[in-house]
VOTIRO-575707 format. One line per 4 residues: their letters; for each residue y, x, z of N, C-alpha, C. Coordinates in steps of 0.02 Angstrom, whole numbers. Layout:
N
a	Y,X,Z,Y,X,Z,Y,X,Z  ...
***
This chain:
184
xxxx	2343,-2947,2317,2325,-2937,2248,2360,-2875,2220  2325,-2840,2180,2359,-2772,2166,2407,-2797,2099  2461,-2748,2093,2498,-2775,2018,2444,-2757,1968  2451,-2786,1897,2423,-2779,1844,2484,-2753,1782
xxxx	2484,-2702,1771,2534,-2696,1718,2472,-2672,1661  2471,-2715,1602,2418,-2711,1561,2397,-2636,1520  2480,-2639,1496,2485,-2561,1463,2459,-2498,1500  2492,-2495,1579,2457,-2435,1614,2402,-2442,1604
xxxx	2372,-2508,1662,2297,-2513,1630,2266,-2478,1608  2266,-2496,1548,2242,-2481,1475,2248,-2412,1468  2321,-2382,1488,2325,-2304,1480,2274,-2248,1545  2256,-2290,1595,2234,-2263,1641,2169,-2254,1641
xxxx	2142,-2299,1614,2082,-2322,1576,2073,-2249,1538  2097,-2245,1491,2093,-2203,1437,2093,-2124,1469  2153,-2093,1503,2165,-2050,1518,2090,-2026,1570  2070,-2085,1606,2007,-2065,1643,1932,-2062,1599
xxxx	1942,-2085,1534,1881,-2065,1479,1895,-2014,1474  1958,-1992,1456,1949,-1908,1440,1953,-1860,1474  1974,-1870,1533,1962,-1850,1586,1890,-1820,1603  1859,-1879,1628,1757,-1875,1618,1743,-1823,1572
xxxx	1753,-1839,1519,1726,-1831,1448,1734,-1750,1456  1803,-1724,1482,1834,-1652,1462,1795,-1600,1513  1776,-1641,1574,1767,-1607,1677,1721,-1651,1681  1691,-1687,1646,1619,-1716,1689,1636,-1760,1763
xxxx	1589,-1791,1783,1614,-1821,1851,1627,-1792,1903  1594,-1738,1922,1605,-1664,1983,1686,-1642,1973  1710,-1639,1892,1760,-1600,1890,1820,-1651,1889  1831,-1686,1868,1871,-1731,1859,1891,-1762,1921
xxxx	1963,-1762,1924,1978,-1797,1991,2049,-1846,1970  2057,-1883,2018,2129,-1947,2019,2165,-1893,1993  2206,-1847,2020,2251,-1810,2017,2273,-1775,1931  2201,-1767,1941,2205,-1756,1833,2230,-1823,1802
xxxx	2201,-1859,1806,2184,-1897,1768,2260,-1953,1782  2288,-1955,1838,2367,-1969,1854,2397,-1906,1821  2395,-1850,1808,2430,-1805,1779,2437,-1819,1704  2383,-1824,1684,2376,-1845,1627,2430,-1913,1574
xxxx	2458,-1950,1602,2500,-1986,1625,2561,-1972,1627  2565,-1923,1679,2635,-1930,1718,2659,-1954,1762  2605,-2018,1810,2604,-2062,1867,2596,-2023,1903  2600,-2054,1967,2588,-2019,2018,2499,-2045,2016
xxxx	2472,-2022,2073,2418,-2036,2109,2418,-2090,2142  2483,-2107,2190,2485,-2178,2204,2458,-2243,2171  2509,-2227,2095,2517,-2264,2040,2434,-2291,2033  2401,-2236,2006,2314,-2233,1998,2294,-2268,2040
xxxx	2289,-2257,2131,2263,-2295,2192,2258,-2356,2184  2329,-2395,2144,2337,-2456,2153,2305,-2502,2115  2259,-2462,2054,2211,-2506,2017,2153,-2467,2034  2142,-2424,2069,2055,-2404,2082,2076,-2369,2133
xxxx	2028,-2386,2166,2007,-2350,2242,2005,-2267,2236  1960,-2239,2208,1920,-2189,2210,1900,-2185,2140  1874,-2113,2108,1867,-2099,2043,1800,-2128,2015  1746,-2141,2091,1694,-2196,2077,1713,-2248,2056
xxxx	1748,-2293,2068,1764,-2357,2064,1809,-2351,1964  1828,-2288,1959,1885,-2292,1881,1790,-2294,1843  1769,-2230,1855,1701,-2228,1833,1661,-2284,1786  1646,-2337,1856,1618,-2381,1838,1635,-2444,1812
xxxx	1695,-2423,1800,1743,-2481,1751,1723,-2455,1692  1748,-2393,1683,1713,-2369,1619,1666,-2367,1587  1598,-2359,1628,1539,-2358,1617,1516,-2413,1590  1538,-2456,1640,1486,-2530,1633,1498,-2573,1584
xxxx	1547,-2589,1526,1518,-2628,1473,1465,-2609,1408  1504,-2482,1414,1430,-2461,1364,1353,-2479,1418  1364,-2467,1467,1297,-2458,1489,1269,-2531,1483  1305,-2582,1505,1274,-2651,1485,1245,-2660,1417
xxxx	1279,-2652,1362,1269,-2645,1290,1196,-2614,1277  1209,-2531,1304,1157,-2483,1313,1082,-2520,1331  1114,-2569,1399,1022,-2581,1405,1009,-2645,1364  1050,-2672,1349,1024,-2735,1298,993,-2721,1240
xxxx	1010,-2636,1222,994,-2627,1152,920,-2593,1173  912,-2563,1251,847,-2529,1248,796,-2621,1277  833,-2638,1291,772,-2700,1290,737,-2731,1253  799,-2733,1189,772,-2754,1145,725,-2724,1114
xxxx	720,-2667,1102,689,-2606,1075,616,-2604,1139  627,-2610,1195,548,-2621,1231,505,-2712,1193  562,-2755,1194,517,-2811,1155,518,-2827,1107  555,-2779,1045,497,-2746,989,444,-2725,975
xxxx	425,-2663,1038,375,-2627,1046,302,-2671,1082  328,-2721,1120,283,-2751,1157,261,-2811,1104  290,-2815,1075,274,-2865,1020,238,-2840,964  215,-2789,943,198,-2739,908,116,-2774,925
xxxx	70,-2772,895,-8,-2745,892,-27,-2689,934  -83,-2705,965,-94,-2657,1010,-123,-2596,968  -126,-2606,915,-170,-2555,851,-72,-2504,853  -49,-2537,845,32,-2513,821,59,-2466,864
xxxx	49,-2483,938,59,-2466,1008,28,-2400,991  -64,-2404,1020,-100,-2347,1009,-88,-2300,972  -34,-2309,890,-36,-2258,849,34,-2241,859  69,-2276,883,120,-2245,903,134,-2191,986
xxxx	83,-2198,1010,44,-2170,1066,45,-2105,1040  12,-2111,993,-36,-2050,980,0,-2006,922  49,-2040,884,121,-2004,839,146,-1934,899  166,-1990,963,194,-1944,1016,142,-1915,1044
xxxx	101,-1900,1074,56,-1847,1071,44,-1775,1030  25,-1807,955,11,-1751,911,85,-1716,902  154,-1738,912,207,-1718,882,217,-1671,952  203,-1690,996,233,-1625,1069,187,-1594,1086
xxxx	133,-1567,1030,90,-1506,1012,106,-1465,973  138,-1472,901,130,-1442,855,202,-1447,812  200,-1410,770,233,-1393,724,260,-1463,690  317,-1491,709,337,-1564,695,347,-1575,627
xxxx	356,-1504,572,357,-1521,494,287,-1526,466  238,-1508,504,182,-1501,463,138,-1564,496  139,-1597,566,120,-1638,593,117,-1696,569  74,-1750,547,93,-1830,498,94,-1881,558
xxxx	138,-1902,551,130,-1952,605,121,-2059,537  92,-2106,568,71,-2152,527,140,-2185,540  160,-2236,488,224,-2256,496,208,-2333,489  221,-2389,536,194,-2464,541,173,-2472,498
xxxx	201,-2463,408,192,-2490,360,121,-2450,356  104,-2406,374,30,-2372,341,54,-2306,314  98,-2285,314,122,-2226,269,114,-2165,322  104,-2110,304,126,-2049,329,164,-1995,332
xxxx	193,-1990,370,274,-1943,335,263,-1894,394  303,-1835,406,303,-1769,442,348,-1811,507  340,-1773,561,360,-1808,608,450,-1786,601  452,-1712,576,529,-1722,561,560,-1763,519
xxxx	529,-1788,452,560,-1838,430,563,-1909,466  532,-1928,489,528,-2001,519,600,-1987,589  578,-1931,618,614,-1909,644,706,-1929,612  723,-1889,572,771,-1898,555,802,-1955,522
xxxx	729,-1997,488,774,-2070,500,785,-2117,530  757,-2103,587,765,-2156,655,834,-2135,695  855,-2064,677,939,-2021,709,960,-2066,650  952,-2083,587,1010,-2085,531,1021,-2174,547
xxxx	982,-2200,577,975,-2257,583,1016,-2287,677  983,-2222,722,1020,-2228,766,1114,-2238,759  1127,-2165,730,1178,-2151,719,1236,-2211,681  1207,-2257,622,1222,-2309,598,1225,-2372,657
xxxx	1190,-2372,701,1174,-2435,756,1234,-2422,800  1232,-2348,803,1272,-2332,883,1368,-2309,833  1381,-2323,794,1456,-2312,762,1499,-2317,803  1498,-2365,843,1552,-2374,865,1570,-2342,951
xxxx	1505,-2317,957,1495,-2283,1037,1548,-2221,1047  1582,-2217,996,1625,-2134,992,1570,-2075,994  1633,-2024,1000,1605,-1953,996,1537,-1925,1025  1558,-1933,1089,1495,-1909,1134,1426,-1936,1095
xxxx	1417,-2012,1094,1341,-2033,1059,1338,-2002,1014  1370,-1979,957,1350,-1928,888,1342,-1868,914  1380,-1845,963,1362,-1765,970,1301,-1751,1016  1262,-1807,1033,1217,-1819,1055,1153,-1829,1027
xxxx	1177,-1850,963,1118,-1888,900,1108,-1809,869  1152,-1814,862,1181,-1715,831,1139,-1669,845  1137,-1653,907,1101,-1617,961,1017,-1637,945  1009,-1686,947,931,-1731,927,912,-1679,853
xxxx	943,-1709,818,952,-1691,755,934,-1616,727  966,-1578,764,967,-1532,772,887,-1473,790  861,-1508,844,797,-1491,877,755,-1508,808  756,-1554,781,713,-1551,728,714,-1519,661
xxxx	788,-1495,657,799,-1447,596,789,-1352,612  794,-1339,676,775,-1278,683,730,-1303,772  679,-1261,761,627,-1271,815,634,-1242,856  678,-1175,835,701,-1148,904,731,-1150,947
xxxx	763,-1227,924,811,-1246,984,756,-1307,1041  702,-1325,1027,646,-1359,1040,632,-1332,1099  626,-1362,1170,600,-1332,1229,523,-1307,1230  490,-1371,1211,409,-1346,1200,402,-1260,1164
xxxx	425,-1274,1094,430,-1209,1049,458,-1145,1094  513,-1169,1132,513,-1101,1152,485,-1071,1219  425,-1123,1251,399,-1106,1294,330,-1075,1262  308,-1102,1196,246,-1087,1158,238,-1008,1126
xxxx	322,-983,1122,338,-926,1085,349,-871,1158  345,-893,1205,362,-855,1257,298,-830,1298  253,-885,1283,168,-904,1326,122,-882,1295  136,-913,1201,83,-906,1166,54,-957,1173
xxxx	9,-980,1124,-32,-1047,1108,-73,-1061,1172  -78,-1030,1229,-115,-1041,1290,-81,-1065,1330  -2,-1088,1325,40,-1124,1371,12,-1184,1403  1,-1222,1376,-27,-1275,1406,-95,-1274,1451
xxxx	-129,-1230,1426,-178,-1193,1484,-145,-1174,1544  -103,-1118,1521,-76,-1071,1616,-36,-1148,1632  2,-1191,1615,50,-1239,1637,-7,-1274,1700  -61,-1285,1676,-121,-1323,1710,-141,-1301,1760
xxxx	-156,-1222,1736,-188,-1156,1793,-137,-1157,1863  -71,-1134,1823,-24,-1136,1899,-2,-1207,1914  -16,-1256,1891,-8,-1321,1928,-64,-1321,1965  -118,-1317,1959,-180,-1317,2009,-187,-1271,2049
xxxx	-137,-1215,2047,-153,-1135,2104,-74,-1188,2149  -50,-1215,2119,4,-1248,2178,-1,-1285,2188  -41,-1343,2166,-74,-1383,2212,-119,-1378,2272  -150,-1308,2260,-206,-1310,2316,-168,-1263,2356
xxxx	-98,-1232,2354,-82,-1206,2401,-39,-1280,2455  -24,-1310,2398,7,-1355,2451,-40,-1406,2501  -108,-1413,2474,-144,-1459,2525,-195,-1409,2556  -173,-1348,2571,-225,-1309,2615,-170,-1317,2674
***
């Protein structure tokens, strides 16, 4: 049985969130993240194997959380009217064509609002749901947020401003000149 000293633990725990958080998983290694500390590496070994194993200590009660909340959110949606479904189908459609302030998308209640507004209150609403997720989930919502207040940060937009309104044409054209090179 390995020792348990709660406090390290807990500090090792931590030091390997920010760790992640600072170097990503590629960058981040035991050695930081024992530095971080002041332990040795040993010290680290003796409650996790490998930086996989600190990882998925970490990971796994947001990510559990994470999918409970997207489940719920699929049997919302599945519970929805298939009339509700369809127009919400088709919200996302018309909105990854066009100009998302001038675009109306229908809102359950019957209403119509610009897809950036609806937009931004489903982030203001995210953002309220997810409080307690820390930094990263806001600078994430942020980022969201963001794409809809200037368009030029929008991938579509800046493939449309680069192509011209015929993007989605050539996207088709050279998907089909590479398709038929690959099955000749």
């Amino acid at each position: 049985m390995r020792p348990v000293n709660e406090k390290l633990a807990a500090d090792l725990l931590e030091a390997g969130k920010q760790e992640f958080l600072e170097k990503g998983f590629q960058g981040a290694s035991m050695r930081g993240i024992a530095s971080r500390l002041s332990v040795t590496t040993g010290a680290l070994y003796r409650y996790y194997t490998d930086k996989e194993s600190l990882f998925d200590v970490l990971v796994e009660e947001p990510a559990r959380v994470l999918e409970e909340r997207y489940r719920a959110i699929q049997r919302n949606f599945a519970d929805q009217p298939v009339k509700d479904q369809v127009q919400a189908v088709q919200n996302f459609k018309n909105a990854a064509h066009y100009d998302l302030k001038t675009v109306k998308i229908v809102m359950p209640d019957g209403t119509a609002c610009s897809v950036v507004k609806a937009a931004k209150r489903i982030i203001d609403a995210m953002e309220a749901f997810f409080d307690d997720f820390g930094t990263s989930v806001h600078e994430c919502l942020a980022f969201q947020r963001l794409k809809f207040e200037d368009p030029h940060t929008r991938y579509a937009w800046k493939i449309r401003e680069e192509y011209g309104q015929g993007f989605v044409a050539r996207g088709l054209q050279l998907a089909r000149k590479l398709q038929k090179g690959y099955v000749e």
